[in-house]
N, C-alpha and C positions, 0 to 999 in steps of 0.2 A: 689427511688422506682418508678413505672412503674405502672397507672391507668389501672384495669384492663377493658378490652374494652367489649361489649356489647355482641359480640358473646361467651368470656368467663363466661361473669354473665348470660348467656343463656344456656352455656353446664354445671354451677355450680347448676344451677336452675333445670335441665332435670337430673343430676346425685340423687340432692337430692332426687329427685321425688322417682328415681328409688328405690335408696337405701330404703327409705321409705315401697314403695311398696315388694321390700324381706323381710325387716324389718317385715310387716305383715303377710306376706305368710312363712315365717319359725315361726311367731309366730302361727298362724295356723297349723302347721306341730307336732311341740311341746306340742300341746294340744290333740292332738288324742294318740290311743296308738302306742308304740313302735312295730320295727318288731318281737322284743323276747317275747312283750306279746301276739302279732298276734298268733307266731308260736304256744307257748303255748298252748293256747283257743284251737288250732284247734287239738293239738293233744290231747287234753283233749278230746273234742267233737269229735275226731275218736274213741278215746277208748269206749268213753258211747254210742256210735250207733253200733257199736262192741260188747258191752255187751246187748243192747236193744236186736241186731240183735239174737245174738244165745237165748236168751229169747226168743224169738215169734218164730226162730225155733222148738225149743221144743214146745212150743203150738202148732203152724201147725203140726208138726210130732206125736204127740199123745204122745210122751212120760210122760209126766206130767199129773197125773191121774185124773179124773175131782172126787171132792168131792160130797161125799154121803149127802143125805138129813140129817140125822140125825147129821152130823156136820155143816151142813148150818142150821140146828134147834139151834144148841146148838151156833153159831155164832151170829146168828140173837137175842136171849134169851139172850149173853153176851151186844149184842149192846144197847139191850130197859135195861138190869137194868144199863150201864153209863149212857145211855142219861136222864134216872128217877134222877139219882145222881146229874148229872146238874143242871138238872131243878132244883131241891130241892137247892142242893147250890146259885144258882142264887137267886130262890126267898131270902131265909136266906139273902144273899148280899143284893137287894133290899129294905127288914125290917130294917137291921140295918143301910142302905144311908138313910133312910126313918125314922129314931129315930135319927143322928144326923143332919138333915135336920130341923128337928122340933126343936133342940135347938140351933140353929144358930138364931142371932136376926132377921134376915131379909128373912128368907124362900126362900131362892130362891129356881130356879126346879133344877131337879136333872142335867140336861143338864149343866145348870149355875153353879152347885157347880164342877161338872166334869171338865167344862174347865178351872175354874178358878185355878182347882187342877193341870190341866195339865193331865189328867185322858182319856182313852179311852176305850168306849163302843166295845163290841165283835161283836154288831150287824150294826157296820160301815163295 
């Protein structure tokens, strides 16, 4: 068998490199999405700018009647007694984080018993 000579262990050394280097860059390729999920997205995103579009046509064009005071009353009148019902629920939540809080031996705040629950606040 036959030492391999320097300019070989120079093109063995320049091949690895390479190889390496595709190595990464198809690992890169692999990681983004595919062309079938590209297509998808896009024809999805044509259809809903498509349905946006003729939406806002009708607005522009008038056809879509603009509503009476007396249903933006009766709208406005459905929004405050939810938003009342809330509120109301929230505090009730509140009371009762606030009554097992006090029988926990070590009080912590509510923050503290939240994370340790694994718990998330609505007003994050």
């Amino acid at each position: 068998m036959t030492q391999p000579c320097a300019a070989d262990e120079e093109a063995m050394d320049t091949a690895r490199g390479y190889e390496r280097l595709l190595k990464a860059h198809l690992a890169a390729l692999r990681a983004g999405p595919s062309v079938d999920d590209i297509r998808a997205d896009i024809t999805a995103l044509e259809l809903e700018k498509e349905e946006l579009s003729d939406r806002l046509e009708g607005l522009r064009s008038g056809r879509i009647e603009p509503r009476s005071e007396t249903e933006k009353e009766a709208v406005d009148k459905a929004w405050d007694d939810w938003r009342r019902k809330v509120e109301s629920s929230k505090r009730g939540f509140r009371e009762m984080w606030a009554t097992v809080r006090e029988a926990l031996p070590e009080r912590p705040t509510m923050e503290q018993l939240w994370d340790e629950l694994g718990l998330e606040d609505d007003k994050k």
